[in-house]
C-alpha positions in Angstrom: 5.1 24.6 -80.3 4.1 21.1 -79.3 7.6 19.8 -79.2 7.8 22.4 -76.1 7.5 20.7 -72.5 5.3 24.0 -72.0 2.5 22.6 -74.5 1.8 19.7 -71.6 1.0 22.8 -69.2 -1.6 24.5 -72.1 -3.2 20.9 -73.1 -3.7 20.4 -69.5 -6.0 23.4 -69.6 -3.6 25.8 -67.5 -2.1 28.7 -68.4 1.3 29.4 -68.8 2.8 31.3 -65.4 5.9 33.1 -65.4 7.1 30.1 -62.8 6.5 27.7 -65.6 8.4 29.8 -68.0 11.1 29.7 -65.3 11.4 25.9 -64.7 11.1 25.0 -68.3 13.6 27.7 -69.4 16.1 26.1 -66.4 15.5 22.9 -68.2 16.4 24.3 -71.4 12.9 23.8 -73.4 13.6 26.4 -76.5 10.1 27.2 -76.6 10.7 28.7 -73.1 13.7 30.0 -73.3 12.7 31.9 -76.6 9.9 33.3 -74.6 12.6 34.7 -71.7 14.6 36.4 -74.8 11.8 37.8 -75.9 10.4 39.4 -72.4 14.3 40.5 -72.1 14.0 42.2 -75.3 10.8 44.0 -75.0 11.7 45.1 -71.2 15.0 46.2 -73.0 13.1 48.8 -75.1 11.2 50.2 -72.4 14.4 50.5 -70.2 15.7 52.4 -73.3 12.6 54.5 -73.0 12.9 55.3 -69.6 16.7 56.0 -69.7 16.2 58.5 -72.3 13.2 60.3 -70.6 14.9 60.3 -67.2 18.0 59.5 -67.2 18.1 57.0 -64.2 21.7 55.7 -62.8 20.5 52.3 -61.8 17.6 50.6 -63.4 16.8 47.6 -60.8 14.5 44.6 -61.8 12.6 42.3 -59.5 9.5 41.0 -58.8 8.2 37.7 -60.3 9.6 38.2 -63.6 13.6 38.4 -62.7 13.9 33.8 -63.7 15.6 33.2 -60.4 17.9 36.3 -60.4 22.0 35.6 -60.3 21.6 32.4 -58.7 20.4 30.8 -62.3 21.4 30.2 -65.3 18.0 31.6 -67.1 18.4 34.8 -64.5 21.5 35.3 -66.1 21.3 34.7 -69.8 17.7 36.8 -69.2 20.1 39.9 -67.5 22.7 39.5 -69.7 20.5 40.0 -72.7 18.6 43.3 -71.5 21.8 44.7 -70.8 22.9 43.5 -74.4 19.9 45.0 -76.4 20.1 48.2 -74.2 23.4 48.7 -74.6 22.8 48.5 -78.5 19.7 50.4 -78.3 20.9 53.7 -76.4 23.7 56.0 -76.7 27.0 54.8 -76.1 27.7 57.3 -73.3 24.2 56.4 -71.7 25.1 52.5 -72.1 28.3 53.2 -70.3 26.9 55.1 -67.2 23.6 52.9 -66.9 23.8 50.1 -64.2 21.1 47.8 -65.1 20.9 44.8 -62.2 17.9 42.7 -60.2 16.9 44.3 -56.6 18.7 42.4 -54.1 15.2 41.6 -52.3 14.7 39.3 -55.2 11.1 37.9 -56.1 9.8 39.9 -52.9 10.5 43.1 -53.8 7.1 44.1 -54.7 5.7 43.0 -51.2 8.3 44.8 -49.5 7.7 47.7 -51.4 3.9 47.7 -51.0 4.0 47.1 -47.3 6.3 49.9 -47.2 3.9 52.1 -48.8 0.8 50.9 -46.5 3.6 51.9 -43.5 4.3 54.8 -44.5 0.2 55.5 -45.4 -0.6 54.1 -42.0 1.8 56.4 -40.3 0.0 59.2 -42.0 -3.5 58.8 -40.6 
């Protein structure tokens, strides 16, 4: 795709981050935004998975890979097309009952999360 603003990043001799996905994709480079379908649609299938293994109420996303969350436009369209796909990808009555959404902790969520578990492993000892 060397139409793609992204191509400047890979000539440069960097590689593509998930932030540089983001910024492009908020500037509406296709080449980016085709790559935040695609990680919707593949993280879509294994939320399928998942739901029919477990059969989860909530499935919450966060970490690096949420594009911004609710506050942007590419968080949006990238939520909105997970809960698409999943909703054409699993049982009707599953689809129905199924909240998908992004952790409110946002792009920390991990860190929290692991500094909770080194807490709670601390504690322990």
């Amino acid at each position: 795709y060397p139409q793609s603003s992204l191509h400047a990043v890979v000539k440069s001799g960097n590689k593509i981050s998930s932030l540089d996905v983001f910024e492009h994709a908020e500037k509406r480079d296709a080449y980016a935004l085709q790559i935040v379908k695609e990680t919707a649609e593949y993280l879509a299938i294994g939320i399928t998975s998942l739901v029919h293994t477990i059969d989860p109420d909530i499935v919450v996303l966060g970490g690096a890979m949420d594009f911004g969350g609710r506050s942007t436009d590419t968080g949006k369209m990238f939520l909105g097309h997970i809960r698409s796909r999943f909703s054409e990808l699993t049982f009707p009555v599953l689809a129905e009952n199924t909240i998908i959404d992004f952790a409110t902790l946002g792009s920390d969520s991990g860190f929290i999360g692991a500094a909770g578990v080194a807490r709670a492993q601390f504690g322990q000892n």
